[in-house]
N, C-alpha and C positions, 0 to 999 in steps of 0.2 A: 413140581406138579401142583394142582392146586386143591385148595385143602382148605375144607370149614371152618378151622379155628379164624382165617383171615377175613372171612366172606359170611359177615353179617348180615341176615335178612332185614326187609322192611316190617316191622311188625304191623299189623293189621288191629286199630283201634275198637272201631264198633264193626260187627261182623251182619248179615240181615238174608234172608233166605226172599228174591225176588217173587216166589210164589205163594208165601203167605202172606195176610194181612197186616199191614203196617201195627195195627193197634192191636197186634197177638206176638208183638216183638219187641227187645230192648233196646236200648238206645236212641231210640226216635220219640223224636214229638213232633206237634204242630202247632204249638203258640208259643210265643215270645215272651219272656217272664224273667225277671233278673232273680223269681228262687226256683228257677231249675238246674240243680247242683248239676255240674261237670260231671259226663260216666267216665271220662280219663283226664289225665295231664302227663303237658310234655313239654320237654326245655326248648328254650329256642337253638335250633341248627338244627333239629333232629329228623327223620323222615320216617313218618307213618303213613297208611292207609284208613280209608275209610270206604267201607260200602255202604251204597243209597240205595233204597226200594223206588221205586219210579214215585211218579206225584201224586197220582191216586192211591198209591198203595195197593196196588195188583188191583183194581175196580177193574179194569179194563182189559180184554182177552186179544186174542192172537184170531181172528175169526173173518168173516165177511159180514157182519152186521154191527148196527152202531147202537143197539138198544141199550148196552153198557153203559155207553158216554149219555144217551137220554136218562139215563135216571141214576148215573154218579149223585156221590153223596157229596157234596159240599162243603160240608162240616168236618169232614177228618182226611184234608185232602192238606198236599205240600208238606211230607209227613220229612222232619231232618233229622240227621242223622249227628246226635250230639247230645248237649255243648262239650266241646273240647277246650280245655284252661291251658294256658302257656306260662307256666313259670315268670312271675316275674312281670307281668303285666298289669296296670295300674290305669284307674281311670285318669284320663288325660294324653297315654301313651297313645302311639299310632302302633298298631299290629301289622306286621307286613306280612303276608302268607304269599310265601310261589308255591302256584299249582303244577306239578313236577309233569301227571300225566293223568288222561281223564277215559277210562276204554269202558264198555257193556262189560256184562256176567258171560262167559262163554258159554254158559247154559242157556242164556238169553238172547241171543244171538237176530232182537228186533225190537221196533218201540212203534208207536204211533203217533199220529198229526189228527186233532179232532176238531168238528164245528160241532160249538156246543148249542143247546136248548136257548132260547130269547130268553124265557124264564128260568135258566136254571147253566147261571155261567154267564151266555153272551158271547162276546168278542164282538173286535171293532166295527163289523158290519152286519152284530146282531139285531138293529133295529131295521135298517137299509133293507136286509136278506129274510125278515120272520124268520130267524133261522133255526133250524131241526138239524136233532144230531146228526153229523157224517164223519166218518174217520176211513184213514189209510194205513195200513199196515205197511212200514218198512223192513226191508232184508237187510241186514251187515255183511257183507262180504269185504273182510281187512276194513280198508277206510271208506268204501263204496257203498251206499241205499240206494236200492231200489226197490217198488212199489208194486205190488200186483193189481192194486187200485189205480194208479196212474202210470200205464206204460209209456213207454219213449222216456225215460228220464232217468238218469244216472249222474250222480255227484260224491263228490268228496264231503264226506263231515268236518265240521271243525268243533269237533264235542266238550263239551264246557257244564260248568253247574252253573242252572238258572238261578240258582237261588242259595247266596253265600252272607253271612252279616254275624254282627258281634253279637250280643246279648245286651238289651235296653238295660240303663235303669230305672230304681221307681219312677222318677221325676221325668226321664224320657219316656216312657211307657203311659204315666198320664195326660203326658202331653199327645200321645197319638191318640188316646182313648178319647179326650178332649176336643181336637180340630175333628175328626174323623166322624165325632157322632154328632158335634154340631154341619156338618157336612148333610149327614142322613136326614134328618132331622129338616133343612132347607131341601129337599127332595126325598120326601116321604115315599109317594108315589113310583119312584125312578125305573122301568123295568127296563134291560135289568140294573139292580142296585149301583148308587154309585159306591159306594163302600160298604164293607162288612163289618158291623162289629162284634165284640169280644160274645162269644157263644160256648156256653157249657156244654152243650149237647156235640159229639164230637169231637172234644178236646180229647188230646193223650198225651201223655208221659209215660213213656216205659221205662221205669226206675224207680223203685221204692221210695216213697215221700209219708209223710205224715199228712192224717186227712185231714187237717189243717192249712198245710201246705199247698197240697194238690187241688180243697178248696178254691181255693186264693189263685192260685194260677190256673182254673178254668175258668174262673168268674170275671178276670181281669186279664189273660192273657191275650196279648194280641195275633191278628189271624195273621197268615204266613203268606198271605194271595199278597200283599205290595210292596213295592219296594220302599225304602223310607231312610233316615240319615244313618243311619248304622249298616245300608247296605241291604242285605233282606232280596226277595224275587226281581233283580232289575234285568235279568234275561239280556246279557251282552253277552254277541256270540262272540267276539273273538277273544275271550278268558278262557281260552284253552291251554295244553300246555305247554308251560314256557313264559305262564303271563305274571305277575307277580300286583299282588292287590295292597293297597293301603287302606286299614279300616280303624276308624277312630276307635278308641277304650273307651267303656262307660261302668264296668263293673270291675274287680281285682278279678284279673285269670283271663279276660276276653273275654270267655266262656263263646268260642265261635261255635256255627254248625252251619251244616252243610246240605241240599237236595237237590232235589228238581232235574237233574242232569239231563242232558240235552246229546244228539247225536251229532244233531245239522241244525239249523234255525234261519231264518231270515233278517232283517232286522227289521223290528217291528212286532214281533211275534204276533200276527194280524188275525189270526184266530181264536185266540185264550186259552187251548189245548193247541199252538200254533206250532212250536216246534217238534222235531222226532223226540218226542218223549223216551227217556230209555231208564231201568234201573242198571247200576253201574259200580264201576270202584272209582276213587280218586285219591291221589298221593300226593302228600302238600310236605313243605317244610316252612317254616315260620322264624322271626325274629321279631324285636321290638325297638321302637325307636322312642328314648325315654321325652316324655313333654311334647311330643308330635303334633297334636291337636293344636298346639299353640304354636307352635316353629313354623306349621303350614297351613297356618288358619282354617283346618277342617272344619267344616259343617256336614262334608259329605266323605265318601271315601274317594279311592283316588285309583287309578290304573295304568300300570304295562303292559301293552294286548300283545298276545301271541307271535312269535318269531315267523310261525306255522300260518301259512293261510292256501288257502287251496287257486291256483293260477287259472283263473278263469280271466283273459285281457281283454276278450272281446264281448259286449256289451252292449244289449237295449236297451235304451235307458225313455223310462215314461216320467214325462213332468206333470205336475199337480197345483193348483192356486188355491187362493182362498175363497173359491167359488164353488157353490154345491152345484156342479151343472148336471151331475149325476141324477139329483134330487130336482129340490125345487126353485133351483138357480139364485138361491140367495146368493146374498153378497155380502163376507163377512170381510174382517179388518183385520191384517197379519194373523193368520190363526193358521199355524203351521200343522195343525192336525188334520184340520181342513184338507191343505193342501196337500199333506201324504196320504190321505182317504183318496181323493181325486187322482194321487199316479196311482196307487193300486188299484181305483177301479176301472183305469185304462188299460191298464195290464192284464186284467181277468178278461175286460170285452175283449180286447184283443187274443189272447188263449182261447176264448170259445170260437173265434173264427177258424184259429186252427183244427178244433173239433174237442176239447173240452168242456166235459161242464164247468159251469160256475162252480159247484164246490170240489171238483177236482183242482180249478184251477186258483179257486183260494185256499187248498189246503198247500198247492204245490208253493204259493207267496208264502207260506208260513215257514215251511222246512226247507226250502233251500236255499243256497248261501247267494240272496238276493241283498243287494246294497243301498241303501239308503242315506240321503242328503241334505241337509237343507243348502239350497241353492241362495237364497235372497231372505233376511228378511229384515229390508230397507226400504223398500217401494210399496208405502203403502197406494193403494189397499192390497197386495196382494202380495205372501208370501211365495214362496216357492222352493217346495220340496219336488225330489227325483226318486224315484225308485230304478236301479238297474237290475238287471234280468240276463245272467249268464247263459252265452249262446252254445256254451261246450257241454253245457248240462242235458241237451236234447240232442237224441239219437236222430233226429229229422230237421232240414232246415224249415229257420223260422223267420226270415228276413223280409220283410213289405220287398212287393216286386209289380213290375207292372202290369201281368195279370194275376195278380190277387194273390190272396194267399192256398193253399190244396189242406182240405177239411177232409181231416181224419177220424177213424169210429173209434177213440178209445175207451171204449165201456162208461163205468160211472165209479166213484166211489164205494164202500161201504154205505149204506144207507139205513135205515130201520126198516123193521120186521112189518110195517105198515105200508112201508113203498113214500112214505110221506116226505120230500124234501124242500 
Protein backbone atom coordinates (compact mmCIF):
# COMPACT_ATOMS: atom_id res chain seq x y z
CA UNK A 1 0.00 0.00 0.00
CA UNK A 2 1.22 3.33 -0.19
CA UNK A 3 2.49 5.09 2.50
CA UNK A 4 4.10 8.71 3.43
CA UNK A 5 7.28 7.82 4.69
CA UNK A 6 8.11 7.26 0.56
CA UNK A 7 6.05 10.07 -0.89
CA UNK A 8 7.64 13.30 -0.29
CA UNK A 9 5.86 16.54 -0.90
CA UNK A 10 6.98 19.40 -3.01
CA UNK A 11 7.68 22.06 -0.40
CA UNK A 12 6.27 25.35 -1.23
CA UNK A 13 9.02 28.17 -1.03
CA UNK A 14 7.37 31.79 -0.88
CA UNK A 15 3.79 31.42 -0.13
CA UNK A 16 1.37 34.90 -1.19
CA UNK A 17 -2.39 35.35 -0.64
CA UNK A 18 -3.68 36.59 -4.41
CA UNK A 19 -6.23 38.99 -2.72
CA UNK A 20 -3.92 41.12 -0.85
CA UNK A 21 -1.69 43.65 -1.83
CA UNK A 22 1.75 42.86 -3.09
CA UNK A 23 3.33 45.42 -0.77
CA UNK A 24 1.41 44.01 2.65
CA UNK A 25 3.28 40.57 1.88
CA UNK A 26 6.61 38.74 2.12
CA UNK A 27 8.68 37.59 -0.21
CA UNK A 28 8.10 39.76 -3.14
CA UNK A 29 9.64 42.77 -4.49
CA UNK A 30 9.82 44.79 -7.56
CA UNK A 31 13.37 46.03 -8.16
CA UNK A 32 16.35 44.48 -9.05
CA UNK A 33 19.24 44.85 -6.77
CA UNK A 34 22.12 42.56 -6.05
CA UNK A 35 21.53 43.31 -1.90
CA UNK A 36 18.19 41.83 -1.88
CA UNK A 37 19.26 38.84 0.30
CA UNK A 38 17.64 35.48 -0.88
CA UNK A 39 14.04 34.59 1.46
CA UNK A 40 15.21 30.83 0.70
CA UNK A 41 17.94 28.46 -0.72
CA UNK A 42 17.93 25.29 -2.51
CA UNK A 43 20.33 22.61 -3.92
CA UNK A 44 20.45 21.97 -7.38
CA UNK A 45 17.95 18.74 -8.31
CA UNK A 46 15.54 19.68 -5.92
CA UNK A 47 11.74 20.65 -6.65
CA UNK A 48 9.92 23.56 -4.94
CA UNK A 49 7.07 25.83 -5.55
CA UNK A 50 6.68 29.24 -5.66
CA UNK A 51 3.41 31.30 -5.56
CA UNK A 52 3.11 34.74 -7.63
CA UNK A 53 0.41 37.49 -6.86
CA UNK A 54 -0.39 38.65 -10.47
CA UNK A 55 1.55 41.87 -11.80
CA UNK A 56 -0.21 44.60 -10.38
CA UNK A 57 -0.68 43.09 -7.27
CA UNK A 58 -4.39 42.63 -6.85
CA UNK A 59 -4.77 46.57 -8.55
CA UNK A 60 -7.07 45.06 -10.80
CA UNK A 61 -10.71 43.35 -10.04
CA UNK A 62 -12.85 40.69 -11.57
CA UNK A 63 -15.76 43.34 -12.69
CA UNK A 64 -17.09 44.92 -16.08
CA UNK A 65 -15.33 48.19 -15.78
CA UNK A 66 -11.73 49.25 -16.57
CA UNK A 67 -11.30 52.25 -14.18
CA UNK A 68 -8.86 49.94 -12.18
CA UNK A 69 -6.44 49.63 -15.08
CA UNK A 70 -7.00 53.67 -15.70
CA UNK A 71 -5.51 54.63 -12.71
CA UNK A 72 -3.03 51.38 -11.88
CA UNK A 73 -0.16 52.53 -10.02
CA UNK A 74 2.90 52.11 -11.90
CA UNK A 75 5.28 52.23 -9.42
CA UNK A 76 4.69 48.96 -7.44
CA UNK A 77 3.81 46.99 -10.28
CA UNK A 78 5.71 43.34 -11.57
CA UNK A 79 5.88 42.55 -7.90
CA UNK A 80 8.52 38.86 -7.80
CA UNK A 81 8.24 36.44 -5.87
CA UNK A 82 11.82 35.95 -4.42
CA UNK A 83 15.20 35.77 -4.82
CA UNK A 84 15.67 32.26 -4.56
CA UNK A 85 19.79 31.23 -4.23
CA UNK A 86 21.00 27.78 -5.51
CA UNK A 87 23.67 26.30 -3.70
CA UNK A 88 26.66 26.50 -5.29
CA UNK A 89 26.10 29.07 -7.90
CA UNK A 90 28.85 31.53 -8.86
CA UNK A 91 29.13 34.53 -11.03
CA UNK A 92 30.02 33.29 -14.32
CA UNK A 93 28.05 29.84 -13.85
CA UNK A 94 25.01 29.39 -16.30
CA UNK A 95 21.77 28.48 -13.87
CA UNK A 96 19.50 26.08 -15.70
CA UNK A 97 16.00 26.19 -14.19
CA UNK A 98 13.24 23.55 -15.77
CA UNK A 99 9.94 25.04 -15.23
CA UNK A 100 8.20 21.66 -14.14
CA UNK A 101 4.45 23.14 -14.13
CA UNK A 102 2.83 26.57 -14.24
CA UNK A 103 -1.28 26.51 -13.10
CA UNK A 104 -3.73 29.75 -11.44
CA UNK A 105 -4.68 29.67 -7.46
CA UNK A 106 -7.85 27.53 -7.52
CA UNK A 107 -9.30 30.30 -5.56
CA UNK A 108 -8.48 32.35 -8.52
CA UNK A 109 -9.91 30.71 -11.03
CA UNK A 110 -9.36 34.07 -13.70
CA UNK A 111 -6.88 36.97 -14.96
CA UNK A 112 -7.17 39.69 -17.30
CA UNK A 113 -5.94 41.22 -20.77
CA UNK A 114 -5.82 45.23 -20.38
CA UNK A 115 -5.34 48.43 -22.76
CA UNK A 116 -3.78 50.68 -20.78
CA UNK A 117 -3.93 54.78 -20.53
CA UNK A 118 -1.54 56.67 -23.48
CA UNK A 119 -0.25 58.44 -20.36
CA UNK A 120 0.00 55.92 -17.85
CA UNK A 121 1.47 52.52 -19.52
CA UNK A 122 0.68 52.65 -23.26
CA UNK A 123 1.33 49.54 -25.28
CA UNK A 124 2.31 49.14 -28.83
CA UNK A 125 -0.64 50.96 -30.37
CA UNK A 126 -0.79 53.55 -27.58
CA UNK A 127 -0.02 56.46 -29.70
CA UNK A 128 -1.82 54.95 -33.01
CA UNK A 129 -5.19 54.30 -30.72
CA UNK A 130 -5.16 57.73 -27.91
CA UNK A 131 -5.66 54.73 -25.89
CA UNK A 132 -8.01 54.69 -22.76
CA UNK A 133 -8.12 51.89 -20.45
CA UNK A 134 -10.11 48.55 -21.57
CA UNK A 135 -9.75 45.06 -20.27
CA UNK A 136 -11.38 41.58 -20.56
CA UNK A 137 -11.95 39.35 -17.95
CA UNK A 138 -11.02 35.69 -18.67
CA UNK A 139 -12.68 32.34 -17.13
CA UNK A 140 -10.37 29.08 -16.48
CA UNK A 141 -12.15 26.05 -17.12
CA UNK A 142 -9.11 23.15 -16.90
CA UNK A 143 -6.83 24.53 -19.87
CA UNK A 144 -9.66 26.52 -21.59
CA UNK A 145 -10.33 30.91 -21.35
CA UNK A 146 -13.10 32.31 -22.17
CA UNK A 147 -14.28 35.83 -22.12
CA UNK A 148 -17.60 37.47 -21.16
CA UNK A 149 -15.98 40.52 -22.93
CA UNK A 150 -15.29 38.78 -26.00
CA UNK A 151 -17.77 36.09 -27.02
CA UNK A 152 -17.23 33.50 -29.81
CA UNK A 153 -13.54 32.56 -28.51
CA UNK A 154 -12.38 29.79 -26.83
CA UNK A 155 -8.49 28.46 -26.56
CA UNK A 156 -6.17 26.55 -24.82
CA UNK A 157 -3.47 28.41 -22.65
CA UNK A 158 0.02 27.86 -22.66
CA UNK A 159 0.59 29.55 -19.20
CA UNK A 160 4.15 30.47 -18.46
CA UNK A 161 5.98 33.31 -16.30
CA UNK A 162 6.29 36.63 -18.07
CA UNK A 163 8.85 37.60 -16.05
CA UNK A 164 11.85 35.22 -14.87
CA UNK A 165 15.98 36.52 -14.43
CA UNK A 166 18.78 36.13 -12.12
CA UNK A 167 19.77 39.02 -9.81
CA UNK A 168 22.18 41.96 -11.45
CA UNK A 169 25.25 42.91 -10.15
CA UNK A 170 26.52 46.30 -8.95
CA UNK A 171 28.49 46.64 -12.21
CA UNK A 172 25.48 45.25 -14.29
CA UNK A 173 22.86 47.08 -12.57
CA UNK A 174 24.90 50.56 -13.25
CA UNK A 175 25.18 49.72 -16.48
CA UNK A 176 21.22 49.46 -16.92
CA UNK A 177 20.90 52.56 -14.81
CA UNK A 178 23.50 54.19 -17.14
CA UNK A 179 22.14 53.38 -20.95
CA UNK A 180 18.50 53.54 -19.80
CA UNK A 181 18.69 57.01 -18.35
CA UNK A 182 20.85 58.31 -21.03
CA UNK A 183 17.94 56.81 -23.10
CA UNK A 184 15.43 59.23 -21.16
CA UNK A 185 17.21 61.89 -21.22
CA UNK A 186 17.47 61.81 -25.42
CA UNK A 187 13.48 61.67 -25.25
CA UNK A 188 12.49 63.75 -22.41
CA UNK A 189 9.27 64.50 -23.74
CA UNK A 190 8.29 60.67 -24.93
CA UNK A 191 4.53 59.99 -23.99
CA UNK A 192 4.28 57.42 -23.19
CA UNK A 193 7.97 57.07 -21.76
CA UNK A 194 10.46 55.22 -23.43
CA UNK A 195 12.08 53.79 -20.19
CA UNK A 196 11.51 53.93 -16.53
CA UNK A 197 13.97 54.73 -14.28
CA UNK A 198 15.00 53.57 -10.83
CA UNK A 199 11.89 55.35 -8.54
CA UNK A 200 11.63 55.28 -4.65
CA UNK A 201 8.36 55.85 -4.58
CA UNK A 202 6.77 52.28 -5.02
CA UNK A 203 9.69 50.31 -4.43
CA UNK A 204 9.17 47.01 -2.04
CA UNK A 205 10.92 44.55 -0.52
CA UNK A 206 9.18 42.33 1.84
CA UNK A 207 11.95 41.09 3.99
CA UNK A 208 13.65 42.68 6.83
CA UNK A 209 16.64 44.83 5.65
CA UNK A 210 18.61 47.37 7.37
CA UNK A 211 17.53 51.18 6.38
CA UNK A 212 20.64 51.42 4.96
CA UNK A 213 20.19 48.62 2.82
CA UNK A 214 16.57 49.17 1.69
CA UNK A 215 17.87 52.80 1.12
CA UNK A 216 20.09 51.64 -1.44
CA UNK A 217 17.92 49.46 -3.11
CA UNK A 218 15.05 51.83 -3.60
CA UNK A 219 17.32 54.52 -4.84
CA UNK A 220 19.02 52.43 -7.32
CA UNK A 221 17.08 49.60 -7.91
CA UNK A 222 16.05 48.81 -11.27
CA UNK A 223 12.33 48.63 -12.34
CA UNK A 224 10.98 45.07 -13.37
CA UNK A 225 8.81 46.61 -16.63
CA UNK A 226 12.05 45.16 -19.18
CA UNK A 227 13.51 42.53 -20.12
CA UNK A 228 17.42 42.92 -20.03
CA UNK A 229 20.72 40.43 -20.22
CA UNK A 230 20.03 38.65 -17.06
CA UNK A 231 16.61 37.64 -18.44
CA UNK A 232 13.98 39.89 -16.49
CA UNK A 233 10.02 40.64 -18.27
CA UNK A 234 10.77 39.18 -21.98
CA UNK A 235 7.22 37.58 -21.96
CA UNK A 236 7.83 34.13 -24.19
CA UNK A 237 4.99 32.43 -24.28
CA UNK A 238 6.00 29.09 -24.91
CA UNK A 239 8.21 28.69 -21.35
CA UNK A 240 5.66 26.69 -20.21
CA UNK A 241 5.97 23.59 -18.78
CA UNK A 242 8.41 21.26 -19.72
CA UNK A 243 10.68 24.31 -20.81
CA UNK A 244 14.01 24.43 -19.36
CA UNK A 245 15.94 28.03 -19.23
CA UNK A 246 19.72 29.00 -19.27
CA UNK A 247 20.35 32.09 -17.26
CA UNK A 248 23.79 33.69 -17.00
CA UNK A 249 25.24 34.18 -12.93
CA UNK A 250 26.13 37.46 -11.83
CA UNK A 251 25.89 37.36 -8.04
CA UNK A 252 26.90 33.96 -5.62
CA UNK A 253 23.47 31.94 -5.16
CA UNK A 254 21.80 33.37 -8.63
CA UNK A 255 19.53 34.85 -6.35
CA UNK A 256 16.57 34.17 -9.29
CA UNK A 257 12.93 35.28 -8.97
CA UNK A 258 10.02 34.90 -10.50
CA UNK A 259 6.16 36.94 -11.64
CA UNK A 260 4.22 38.14 -14.07
CA UNK A 261 2.56 34.76 -14.94
CA UNK A 262 0.63 34.46 -17.87
CA UNK A 263 -2.37 32.22 -18.69
CA UNK A 264 -2.40 32.58 -22.60
CA UNK A 265 -0.41 35.28 -24.57
CA UNK A 266 0.23 36.10 -27.95
CA UNK A 267 3.34 36.86 -29.20
CA UNK A 268 4.16 40.07 -29.03
CA UNK A 269 2.20 40.94 -25.98
CA UNK A 270 0.72 43.97 -28.25
CA UNK A 271 -1.07 45.50 -25.35
CA UNK A 272 1.37 46.15 -22.25
CA UNK A 273 -1.35 44.44 -19.90
CA UNK A 274 -1.39 42.11 -23.33
CA UNK A 275 -1.50 38.77 -22.09
CA UNK A 276 -4.22 36.76 -19.59
CA UNK A 277 -2.55 38.07 -16.67
CA UNK A 278 -3.03 35.51 -13.82
CA UNK A 279 -1.75 35.14 -10.05
CA UNK A 280 -0.44 31.54 -9.86
CA UNK A 281 1.87 28.79 -8.54
CA UNK A 282 5.10 27.64 -10.37
CA UNK A 283 7.31 24.39 -9.73
CA UNK A 284 10.88 24.76 -10.94
CA UNK A 285 13.82 22.44 -10.40
CA UNK A 286 17.45 23.83 -11.12
CA UNK A 287 21.07 22.81 -11.74
CA UNK A 288 24.28 24.65 -12.63
CA UNK A 289 26.58 24.37 -15.23
CA UNK A 290 30.04 25.53 -13.75
CA UNK A 291 31.88 28.43 -16.17
CA UNK A 292 28.80 28.56 -18.56
CA UNK A 293 28.95 32.08 -19.40
CA UNK A 294 32.10 31.37 -21.06
CA UNK A 295 31.59 27.67 -22.46
CA UNK A 296 28.52 29.48 -24.43
CA UNK A 297 29.45 32.76 -24.81
CA UNK A 298 26.21 34.23 -22.90
CA UNK A 299 25.46 37.71 -23.10
CA UNK A 300 21.85 36.65 -22.80
CA UNK A 301 19.94 33.70 -21.58
CA UNK A 302 19.07 30.81 -23.55
CA UNK A 303 15.86 28.55 -24.00
CA UNK A 304 13.96 25.00 -24.41
CA UNK A 305 10.32 26.03 -25.18
CA UNK A 306 7.70 23.78 -24.17
CA UNK A 307 7.08 20.01 -25.30
CA UNK A 308 3.17 21.27 -24.67
CA UNK A 309 1.83 23.60 -27.40
CA UNK A 310 -1.86 23.87 -28.01
CA UNK A 311 -2.71 22.30 -32.05
CA UNK A 312 -4.11 24.98 -33.58
CA UNK A 313 -2.86 23.81 -37.74
CA UNK A 314 -5.04 25.91 -39.33
CA UNK A 315 -4.19 29.31 -39.85
CA UNK A 316 -4.69 33.11 -40.95
CA UNK A 317 -1.94 34.36 -41.29
CA UNK A 318 -1.64 38.60 -41.87
CA UNK A 319 1.65 40.04 -43.33
CA UNK A 320 3.15 43.36 -42.47
CA UNK A 321 6.21 45.65 -44.15
CA UNK A 322 8.06 48.38 -43.32
CA UNK A 323 5.59 50.73 -44.33
CA UNK A 324 3.08 52.83 -42.01
CA UNK A 325 0.25 52.51 -44.49
CA UNK A 326 -1.95 52.27 -41.45
CA UNK A 327 -0.59 55.84 -40.61
CA UNK A 328 0.93 58.15 -42.68
CA UNK A 329 2.51 55.83 -45.27
CA UNK A 330 6.08 56.61 -44.45
CA UNK A 331 8.61 54.48 -45.69
CA UNK A 332 10.89 53.17 -43.33
CA UNK A 333 14.22 50.76 -43.88
CA UNK A 334 14.05 46.94 -42.39
CA UNK A 335 12.27 48.08 -39.30
CA UNK A 336 10.72 44.82 -38.28
CA UNK A 337 8.54 46.53 -35.61
CA UNK A 338 7.15 48.42 -38.41
CA UNK A 339 6.21 45.67 -40.06
CA UNK A 340 4.62 43.48 -37.03
CA UNK A 341 2.61 46.83 -36.21
CA UNK A 342 1.18 46.68 -39.95
CA UNK A 343 0.14 42.58 -39.69
CA UNK A 344 -1.60 43.42 -36.38
CA UNK A 345 -3.33 46.23 -37.58
CA UNK A 346 -4.65 44.15 -40.48
CA UNK A 347 -5.68 41.64 -38.24
CA UNK A 348 -7.79 43.99 -35.95
CA UNK A 349 -9.44 45.89 -39.30
CA UNK A 350 -9.96 42.63 -40.39
CA UNK A 351 -11.88 41.36 -36.81
CA UNK A 352 -13.95 44.57 -36.81
CA UNK A 353 -15.49 43.37 -40.03
CA UNK A 354 -16.40 40.51 -38.35
CA UNK A 355 -18.15 42.56 -35.94
CA UNK A 356 -15.53 43.37 -33.19
CA UNK A 357 -14.36 46.31 -31.66
CA UNK A 358 -10.97 47.50 -32.04
CA UNK A 359 -10.23 46.94 -28.64
CA UNK A 360 -11.92 43.74 -28.20
CA UNK A 361 -10.11 42.83 -31.06
CA UNK A 362 -6.66 44.14 -29.86
CA UNK A 363 -7.21 42.71 -26.53
CA UNK A 364 -7.97 39.29 -28.26
CA UNK A 365 -4.16 39.85 -30.43
CA UNK A 366 -2.73 40.00 -27.08
CA UNK A 367 -4.05 36.72 -25.06
CA UNK A 368 -4.34 34.43 -27.58
CA UNK A 369 -1.93 31.83 -28.83
CA UNK A 370 -1.39 33.99 -32.07
CA UNK A 371 1.99 33.43 -33.86
CA UNK A 372 4.38 35.58 -34.86
CA UNK A 373 7.35 35.73 -37.69
CA UNK A 374 9.66 37.39 -39.19
CA UNK A 375 9.30 36.53 -42.62
CA UNK A 376 12.30 38.62 -44.56
CA UNK A 377 14.73 40.67 -43.41
CA UNK A 378 16.93 40.89 -46.58
CA UNK A 379 14.99 43.05 -48.97
CA UNK A 380 15.48 46.14 -48.25
CA UNK A 381 13.56 48.48 -47.86
CA UNK A 382 11.15 46.41 -46.54
CA UNK A 383 11.10 43.77 -43.80
CA UNK A 384 8.53 41.45 -43.37
CA UNK A 385 6.86 40.13 -40.50
CA UNK A 386 3.53 37.79 -40.22
CA UNK A 387 1.18 37.49 -37.53
CA UNK A 388 -1.00 34.02 -37.76
CA UNK A 389 -4.36 33.90 -36.10
CA UNK A 390 -5.76 30.47 -35.18
CA UNK A 391 -8.96 29.57 -36.88
CA UNK A 392 -10.01 26.70 -34.12
CA UNK A 393 -10.02 29.53 -31.60
CA UNK A 394 -13.50 30.92 -32.88
CA UNK A 395 -16.80 29.44 -32.20
CA UNK A 396 -17.86 30.96 -35.90
CA UNK A 397 -16.29 30.85 -39.28
CA UNK A 398 -13.90 33.41 -40.17
CA UNK A 399 -12.45 32.81 -43.61
CA UNK A 400 -12.55 35.70 -46.63
CA UNK A 401 -15.32 34.29 -49.01
CA UNK A 402 -16.88 35.59 -51.92
CA UNK A 403 -19.56 37.35 -50.35
CA UNK A 404 -17.90 39.06 -47.74
CA UNK A 405 -17.50 38.32 -44.46
CA UNK A 406 -21.41 37.96 -41.75
CA UNK A 407 -20.79 40.97 -39.08
CA UNK A 408 -21.72 39.99 -35.71
CA UNK A 409 -22.93 42.08 -32.43
CA UNK A 410 -20.42 40.95 -29.90
CA UNK A 411 -20.87 43.73 -27.26
CA UNK A 412 -17.72 45.69 -26.39
CA UNK A 413 -15.18 45.15 -23.81
CA UNK A 414 -14.93 46.28 -20.33
CA UNK A 415 -14.57 50.04 -20.76
CA UNK A 416 -14.48 52.95 -18.07
CA UNK A 417 -17.01 54.33 -15.84
CA UNK A 418 -17.04 57.36 -18.52
CA UNK A 419 -18.03 55.45 -21.62
CA UNK A 420 -14.68 56.94 -22.90
CA UNK A 421 -12.75 54.72 -25.28
Amino acid sequence: MATRANSIPIPTLVSVDPFIPADQQKGLHNRWHPDIPPVATVKPGESFKIECVDWTGAQIGNNDCSDDLKDVDLTRVHNLSGPIAVEGAEPGDCLVVDILDVTPFDKMPWGYTGIFELENGGGLFAREFNSKACKAIWDFKGIYATSRHIPGVRFAGVSHPGLIGTAPSQELLDTWNKREGELIAAHVNSVPPVAFPPEPIGAYVGQELSPSVREKVYKEGARTIPGREHGGNCDIKNLSRGSRCYFPVFVKGANFSVGDLHFSQGDGELSFCGAIEMAGIITFSTSIIKGGVEKFAMKQPMFLPSPIDPLYSSKLIFEGISVDYHGDGKQYNMDATVAYKQAALNAIAYLQKIGYTREQAYLLLSAAPIESHVGAVVDSPNACVTLALPLGIFEHDILPKEEGLTKKDFGQAAIRSDGVI
